[in-house]
C-alpha positions as CSV (number, residue, x, y, z in Angstrom):
1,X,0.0,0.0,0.0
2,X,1.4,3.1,-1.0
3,X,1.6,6.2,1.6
4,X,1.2,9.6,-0.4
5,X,2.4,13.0,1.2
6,X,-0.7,13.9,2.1
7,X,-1.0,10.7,4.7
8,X,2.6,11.3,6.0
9,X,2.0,15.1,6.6
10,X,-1.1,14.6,8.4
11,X,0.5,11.7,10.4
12,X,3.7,14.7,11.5
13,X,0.9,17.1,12.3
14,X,-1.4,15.2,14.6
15,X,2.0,14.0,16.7
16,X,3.3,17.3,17.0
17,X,-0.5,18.9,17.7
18,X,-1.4,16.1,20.7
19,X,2.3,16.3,22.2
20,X,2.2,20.1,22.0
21,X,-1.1,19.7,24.0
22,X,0.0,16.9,26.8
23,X,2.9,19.2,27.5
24,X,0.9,22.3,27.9
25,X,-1.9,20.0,30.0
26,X,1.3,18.7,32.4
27,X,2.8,21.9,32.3
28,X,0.0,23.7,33.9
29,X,-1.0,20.9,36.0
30,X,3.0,20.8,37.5
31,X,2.4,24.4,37.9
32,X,-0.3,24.4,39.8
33,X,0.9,21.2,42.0
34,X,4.0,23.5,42.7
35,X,2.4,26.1,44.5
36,X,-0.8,24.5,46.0
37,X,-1.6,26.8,49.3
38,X,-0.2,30.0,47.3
39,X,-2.3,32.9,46.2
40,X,-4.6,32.4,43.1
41,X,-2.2,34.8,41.2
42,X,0.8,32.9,42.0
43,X,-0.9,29.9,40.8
44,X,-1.7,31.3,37.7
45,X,1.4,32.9,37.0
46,X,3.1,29.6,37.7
47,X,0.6,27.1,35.6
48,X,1.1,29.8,32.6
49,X,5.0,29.7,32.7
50,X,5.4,25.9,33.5
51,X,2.5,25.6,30.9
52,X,4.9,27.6,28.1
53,X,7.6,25.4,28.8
54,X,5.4,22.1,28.6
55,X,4.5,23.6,25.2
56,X,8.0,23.8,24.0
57,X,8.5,20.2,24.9
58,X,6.1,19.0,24.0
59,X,6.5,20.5,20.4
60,X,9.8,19.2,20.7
61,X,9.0,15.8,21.7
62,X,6.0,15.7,19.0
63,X,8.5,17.0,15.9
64,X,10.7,14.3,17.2
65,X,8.4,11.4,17.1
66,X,6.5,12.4,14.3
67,X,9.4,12.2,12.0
68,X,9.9,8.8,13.3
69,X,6.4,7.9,12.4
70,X,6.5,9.1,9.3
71,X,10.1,7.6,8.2
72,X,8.6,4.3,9.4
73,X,5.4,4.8,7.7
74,X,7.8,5.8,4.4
75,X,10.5,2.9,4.7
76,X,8.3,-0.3,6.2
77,X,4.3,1.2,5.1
């Protein structure tokens, strides 16, 4: 069966979009679990920046795998 571009770009974008969103969900969790029994500001200043970082990883993480899936979808699909 033959994978066209179409199937392997769509296969990159949905790993980088659902990492990109588990990091930003952990991120802001972490940040909230850091400072549980701190002001609602802190909180929220804490989730946001823990939540940019998870984003970043999790874009990382997501670019990284999906170019995985898709050279194994290319080479073995």
């Amino acid at each position: 069966m033959a994978i066209n571009r179409g199937t392997r770009k769509a296969t990159f974008i949905h790993l980088v979009e659902t990492f990109s969103m588990i990091g930003v969900l952990a991120g802001i969790g972490w940040g909230i679990y850091q400072t549980l029994g701190g002001t609602p500001f802190d909180m929220m200043m804490n989730s946001i920046r823990t939540g940019v970082f998870g984003f970043i990883g999790g874009t990382i993480v997501g670019v990284v795998l999906g170019t995985a899936a898709v050279l194994y979808v290319t080479i073995f699909g």
